[in-house]
TORFI-894899 format. One record per residue (C-alpha): residue in one letter; residue number from 1; x, y, z. Coordinates in Angstrom, 2 decimals. Example, Ala and Ser with C-alpha at 12.3 -4.5 7.8 and 13.67 -1.06 7.14 Angstrom:
<atoms>
<atom type="a" seq="1" x="12.30" y="-4.50" z="7.80"/>
<atom type="s" seq="2" x="13.67" y="-1.06" z="7.14"/>
</atoms>
This chain:
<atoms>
<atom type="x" seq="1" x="-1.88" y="19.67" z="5.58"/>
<atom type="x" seq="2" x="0.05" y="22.04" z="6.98"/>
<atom type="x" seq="3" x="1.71" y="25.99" z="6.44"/>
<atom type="x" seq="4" x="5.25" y="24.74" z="6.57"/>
<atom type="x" seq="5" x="5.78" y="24.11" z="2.68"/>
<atom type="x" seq="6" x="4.45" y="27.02" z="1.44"/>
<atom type="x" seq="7" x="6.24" y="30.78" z="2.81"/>
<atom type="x" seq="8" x="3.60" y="32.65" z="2.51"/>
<atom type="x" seq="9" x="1.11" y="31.17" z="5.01"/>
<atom type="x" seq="10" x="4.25" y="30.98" z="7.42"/>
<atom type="x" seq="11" x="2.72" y="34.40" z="9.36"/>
<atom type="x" seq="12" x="-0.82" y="32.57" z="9.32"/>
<atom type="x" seq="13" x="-2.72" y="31.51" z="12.49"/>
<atom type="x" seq="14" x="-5.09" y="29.78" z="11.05"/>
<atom type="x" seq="15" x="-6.77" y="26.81" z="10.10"/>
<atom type="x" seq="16" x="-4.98" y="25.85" z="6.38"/>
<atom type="x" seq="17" x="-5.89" y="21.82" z="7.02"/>
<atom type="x" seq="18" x="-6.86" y="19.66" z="3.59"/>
<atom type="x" seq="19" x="-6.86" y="16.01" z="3.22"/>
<atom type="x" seq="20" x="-4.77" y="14.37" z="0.89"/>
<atom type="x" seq="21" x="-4.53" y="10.96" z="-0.09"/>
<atom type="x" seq="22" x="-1.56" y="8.76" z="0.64"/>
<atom type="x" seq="23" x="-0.70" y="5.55" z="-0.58"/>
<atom type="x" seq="24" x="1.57" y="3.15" z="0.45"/>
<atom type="x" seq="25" x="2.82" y="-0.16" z="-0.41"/>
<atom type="x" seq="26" x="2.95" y="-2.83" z="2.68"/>
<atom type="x" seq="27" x="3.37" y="-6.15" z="0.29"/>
<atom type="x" seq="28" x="5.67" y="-8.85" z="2.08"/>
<atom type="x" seq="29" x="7.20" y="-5.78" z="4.26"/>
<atom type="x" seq="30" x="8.34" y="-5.63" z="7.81"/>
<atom type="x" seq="31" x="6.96" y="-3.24" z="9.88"/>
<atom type="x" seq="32" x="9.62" y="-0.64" z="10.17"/>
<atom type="x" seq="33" x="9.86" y="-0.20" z="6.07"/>
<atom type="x" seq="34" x="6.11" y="0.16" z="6.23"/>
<atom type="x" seq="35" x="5.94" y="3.01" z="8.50"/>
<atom type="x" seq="36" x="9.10" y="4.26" z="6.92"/>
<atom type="x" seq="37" x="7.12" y="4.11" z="3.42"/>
<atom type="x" seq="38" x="4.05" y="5.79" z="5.56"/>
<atom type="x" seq="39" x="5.81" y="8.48" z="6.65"/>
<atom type="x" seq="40" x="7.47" y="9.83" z="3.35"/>
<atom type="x" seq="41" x="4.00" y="9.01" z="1.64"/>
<atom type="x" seq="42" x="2.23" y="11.15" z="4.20"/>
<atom type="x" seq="43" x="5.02" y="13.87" z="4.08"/>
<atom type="x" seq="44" x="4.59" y="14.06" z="0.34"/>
<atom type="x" seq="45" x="1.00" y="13.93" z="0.77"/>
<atom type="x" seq="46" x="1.25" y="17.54" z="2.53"/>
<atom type="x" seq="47" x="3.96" y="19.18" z="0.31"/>
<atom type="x" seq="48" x="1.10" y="18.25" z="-2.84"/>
<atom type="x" seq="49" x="-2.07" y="18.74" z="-0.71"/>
<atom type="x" seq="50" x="-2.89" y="22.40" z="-2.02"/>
<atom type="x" seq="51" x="-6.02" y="21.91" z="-4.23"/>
<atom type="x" seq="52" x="-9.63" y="23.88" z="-4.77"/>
<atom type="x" seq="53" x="-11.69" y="22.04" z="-2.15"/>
<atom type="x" seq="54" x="-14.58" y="23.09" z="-4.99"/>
<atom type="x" seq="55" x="-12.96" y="21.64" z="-7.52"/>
<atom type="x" seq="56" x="-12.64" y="18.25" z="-5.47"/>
<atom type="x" seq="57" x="-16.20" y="18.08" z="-4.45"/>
<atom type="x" seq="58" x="-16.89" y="18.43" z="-8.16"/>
<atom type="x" seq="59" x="-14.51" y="15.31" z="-9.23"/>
<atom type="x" seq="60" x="-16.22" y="13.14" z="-6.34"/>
<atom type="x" seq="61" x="-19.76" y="14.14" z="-7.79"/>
<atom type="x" seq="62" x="-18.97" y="13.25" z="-11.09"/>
<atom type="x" seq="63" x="-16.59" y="9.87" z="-9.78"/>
<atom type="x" seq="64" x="-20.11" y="8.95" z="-7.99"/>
<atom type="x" seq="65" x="-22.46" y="9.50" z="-11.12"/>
<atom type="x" seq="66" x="-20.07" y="7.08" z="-13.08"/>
<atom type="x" seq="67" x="-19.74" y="4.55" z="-10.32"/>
<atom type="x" seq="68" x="-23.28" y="4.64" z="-9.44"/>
<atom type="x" seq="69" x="-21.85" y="5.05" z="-5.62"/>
<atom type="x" seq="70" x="-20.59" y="7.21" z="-2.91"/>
<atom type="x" seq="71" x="-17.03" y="6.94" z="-2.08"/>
<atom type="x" seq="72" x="-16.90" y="10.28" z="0.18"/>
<atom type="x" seq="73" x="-14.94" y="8.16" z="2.61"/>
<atom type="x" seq="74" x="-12.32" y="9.79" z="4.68"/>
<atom type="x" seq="75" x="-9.92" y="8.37" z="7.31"/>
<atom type="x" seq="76" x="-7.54" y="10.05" z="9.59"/>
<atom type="x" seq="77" x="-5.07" y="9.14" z="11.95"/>
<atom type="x" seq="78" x="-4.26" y="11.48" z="14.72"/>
<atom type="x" seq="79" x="-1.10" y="10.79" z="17.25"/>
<atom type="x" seq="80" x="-1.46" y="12.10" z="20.13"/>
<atom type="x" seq="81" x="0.73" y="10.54" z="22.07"/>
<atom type="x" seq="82" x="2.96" y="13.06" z="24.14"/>
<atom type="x" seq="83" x="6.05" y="13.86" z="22.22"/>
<atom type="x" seq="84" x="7.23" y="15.73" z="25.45"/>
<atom type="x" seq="85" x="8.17" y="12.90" z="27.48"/>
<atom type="x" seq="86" x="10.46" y="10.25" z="26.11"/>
<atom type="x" seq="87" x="8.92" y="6.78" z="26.82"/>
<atom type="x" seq="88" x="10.59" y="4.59" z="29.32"/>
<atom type="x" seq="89" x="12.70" y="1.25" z="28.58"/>
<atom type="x" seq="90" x="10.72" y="-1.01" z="25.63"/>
<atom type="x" seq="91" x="9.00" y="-3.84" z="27.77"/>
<atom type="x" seq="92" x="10.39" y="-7.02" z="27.16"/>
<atom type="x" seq="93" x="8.48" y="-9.91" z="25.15"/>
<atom type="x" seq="94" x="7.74" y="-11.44" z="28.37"/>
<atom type="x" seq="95" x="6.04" y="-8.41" z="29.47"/>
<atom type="x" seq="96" x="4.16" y="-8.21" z="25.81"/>
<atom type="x" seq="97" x="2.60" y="-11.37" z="26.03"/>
<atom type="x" seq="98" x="1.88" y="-10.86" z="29.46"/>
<atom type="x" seq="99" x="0.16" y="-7.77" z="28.79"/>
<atom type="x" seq="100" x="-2.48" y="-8.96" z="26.13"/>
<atom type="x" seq="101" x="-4.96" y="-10.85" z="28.35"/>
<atom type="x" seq="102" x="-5.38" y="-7.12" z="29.43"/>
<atom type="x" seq="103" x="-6.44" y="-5.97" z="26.56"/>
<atom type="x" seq="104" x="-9.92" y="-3.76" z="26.40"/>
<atom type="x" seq="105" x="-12.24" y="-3.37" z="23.72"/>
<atom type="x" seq="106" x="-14.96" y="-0.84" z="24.57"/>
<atom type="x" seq="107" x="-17.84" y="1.18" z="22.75"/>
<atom type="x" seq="108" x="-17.92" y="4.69" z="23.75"/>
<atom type="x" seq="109" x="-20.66" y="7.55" z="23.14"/>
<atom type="x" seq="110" x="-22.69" y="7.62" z="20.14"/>
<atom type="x" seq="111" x="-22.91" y="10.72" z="18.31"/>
<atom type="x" seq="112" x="-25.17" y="11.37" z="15.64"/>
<atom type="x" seq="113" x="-22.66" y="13.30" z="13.84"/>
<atom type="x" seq="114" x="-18.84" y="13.06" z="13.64"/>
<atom type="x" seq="115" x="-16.35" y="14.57" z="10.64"/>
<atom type="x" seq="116" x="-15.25" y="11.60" z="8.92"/>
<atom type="x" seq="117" x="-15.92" y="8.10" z="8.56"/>
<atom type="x" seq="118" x="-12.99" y="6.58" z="10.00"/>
<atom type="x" seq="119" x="-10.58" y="8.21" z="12.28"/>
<atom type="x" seq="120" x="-8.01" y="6.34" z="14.32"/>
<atom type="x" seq="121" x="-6.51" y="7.94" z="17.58"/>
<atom type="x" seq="122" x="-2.99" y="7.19" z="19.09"/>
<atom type="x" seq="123" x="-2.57" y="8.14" z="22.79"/>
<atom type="x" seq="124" x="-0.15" y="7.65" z="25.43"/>
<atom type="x" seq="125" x="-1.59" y="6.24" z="28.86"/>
<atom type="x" seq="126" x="0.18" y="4.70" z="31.91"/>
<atom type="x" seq="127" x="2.22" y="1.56" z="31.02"/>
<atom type="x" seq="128" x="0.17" y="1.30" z="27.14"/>
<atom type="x" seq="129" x="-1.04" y="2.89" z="24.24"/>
<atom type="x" seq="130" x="-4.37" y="3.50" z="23.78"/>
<atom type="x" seq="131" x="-5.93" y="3.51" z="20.29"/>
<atom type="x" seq="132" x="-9.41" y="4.73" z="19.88"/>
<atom type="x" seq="133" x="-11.70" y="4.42" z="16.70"/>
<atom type="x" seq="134" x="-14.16" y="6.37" z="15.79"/>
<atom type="x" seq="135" x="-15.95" y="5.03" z="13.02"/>
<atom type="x" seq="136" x="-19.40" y="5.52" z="11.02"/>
<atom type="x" seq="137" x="-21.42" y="2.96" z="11.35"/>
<atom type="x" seq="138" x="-23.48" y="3.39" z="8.05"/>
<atom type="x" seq="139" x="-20.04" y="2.57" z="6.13"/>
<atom type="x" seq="140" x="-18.87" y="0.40" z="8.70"/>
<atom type="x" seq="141" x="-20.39" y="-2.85" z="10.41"/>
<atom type="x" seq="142" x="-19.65" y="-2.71" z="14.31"/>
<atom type="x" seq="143" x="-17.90" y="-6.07" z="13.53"/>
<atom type="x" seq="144" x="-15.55" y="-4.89" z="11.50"/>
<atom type="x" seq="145" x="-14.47" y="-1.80" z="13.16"/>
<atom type="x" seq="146" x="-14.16" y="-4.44" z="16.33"/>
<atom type="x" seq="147" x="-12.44" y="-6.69" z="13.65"/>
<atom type="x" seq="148" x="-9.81" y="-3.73" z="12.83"/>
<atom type="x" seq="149" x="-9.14" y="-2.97" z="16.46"/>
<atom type="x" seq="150" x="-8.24" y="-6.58" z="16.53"/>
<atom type="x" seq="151" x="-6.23" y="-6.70" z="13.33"/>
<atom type="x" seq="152" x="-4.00" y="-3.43" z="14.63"/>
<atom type="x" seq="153" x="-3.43" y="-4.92" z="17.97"/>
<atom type="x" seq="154" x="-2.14" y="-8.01" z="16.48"/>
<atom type="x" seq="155" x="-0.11" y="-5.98" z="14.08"/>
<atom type="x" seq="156" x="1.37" y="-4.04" z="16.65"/>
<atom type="x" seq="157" x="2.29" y="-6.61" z="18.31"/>
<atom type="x" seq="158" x="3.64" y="-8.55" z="16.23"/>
<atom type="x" seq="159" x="5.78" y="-5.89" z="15.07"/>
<atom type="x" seq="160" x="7.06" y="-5.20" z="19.00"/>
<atom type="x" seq="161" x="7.95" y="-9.11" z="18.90"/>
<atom type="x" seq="162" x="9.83" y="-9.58" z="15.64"/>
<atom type="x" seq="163" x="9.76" y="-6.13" z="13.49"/>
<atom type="x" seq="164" x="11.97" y="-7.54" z="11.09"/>
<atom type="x" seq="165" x="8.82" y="-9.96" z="10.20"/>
<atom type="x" seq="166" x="7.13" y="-9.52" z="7.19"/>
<atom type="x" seq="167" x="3.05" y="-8.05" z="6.39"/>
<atom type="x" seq="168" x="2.47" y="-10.94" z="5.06"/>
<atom type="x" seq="169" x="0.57" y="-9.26" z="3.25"/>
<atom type="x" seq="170" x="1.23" y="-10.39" z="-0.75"/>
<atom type="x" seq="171" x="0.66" y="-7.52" z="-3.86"/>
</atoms>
């Protein structure tokens, strides 16, 4: 969250992050609508997000006891792709295509401890965009964090190649 909502932490220099939860519909949508949907979900998301962090931990306690399971999950996305520097021309389909048999899919350090359990990272490089999960491997298999990198490449993708096509994704 952020201090722009709410006047008086305008003055503040100071960490005034929570995480909120955002939800948004991607059944039989294109692309565009979905991050259209995304953004006014997440921008929502931060006007609401002022809450008692005690009284949260509380309601997940209790949520676990009557589950009978953890569900402290969190997941982040963080752009950080420079905003400074307009990209050049969009690369042509030809290029796209070309471009995939290029594709790398690495494991980086492990760290015994990391804030979250799923946290996806946008980044401008030379001539791509990098994405870079970072994942918890006690919630999730190795396969299917390399399964989502997949999945969001072909997404992407896709969308660069048609984004009027829909999710295909069904409600």
């Amino acid at each position: 969250m952020n201090n722009r909502f709410r006047p008086g932490f305008a003055d503040s220099v100071s960490h005034l992050t929570q995480t909120g939860i955002c939800a948004i519909d991607v059944a039989d949508s294109g692309f565009d609508e979905v991050v259209a949907r995304a953004w006014k979900a997440a921008t929502s998301a931060y006007l609401h997000g002022y809450y008692s962090t005690l009284a949260q931990h509380e309601l997940l306690a209790r949520v676990d006891r009557e589950r009978g399971e953890d569900i402290d999950i969190s997941y982040y996305v963080n752009d950080r792709r420079d905003q400074g520097n307009p990209p050049g021309a969009p690369p042509t389909d030809d290029e796209i295509r070309a471009a995939l048999p290029l594709t790398t899919l690495g494991w980086g350090r492990k760290l015994d401890t990391y804030d979250g359990t799923f946290n996806l990272h946008v980044d401008s490089v030379p001539d791509a965009i990098e994405f870079a999960i970072w994942a918890d491997t006690g919630h999730f298999a190795p396969d299917v964090i390399q399964a989502c990198a997949r999945e969001l490449e072909a997404v992407t993708v896709g969308a660069a190649l048609d984004p009027r096509a829909r999710t295909g994704i069904r409600s």
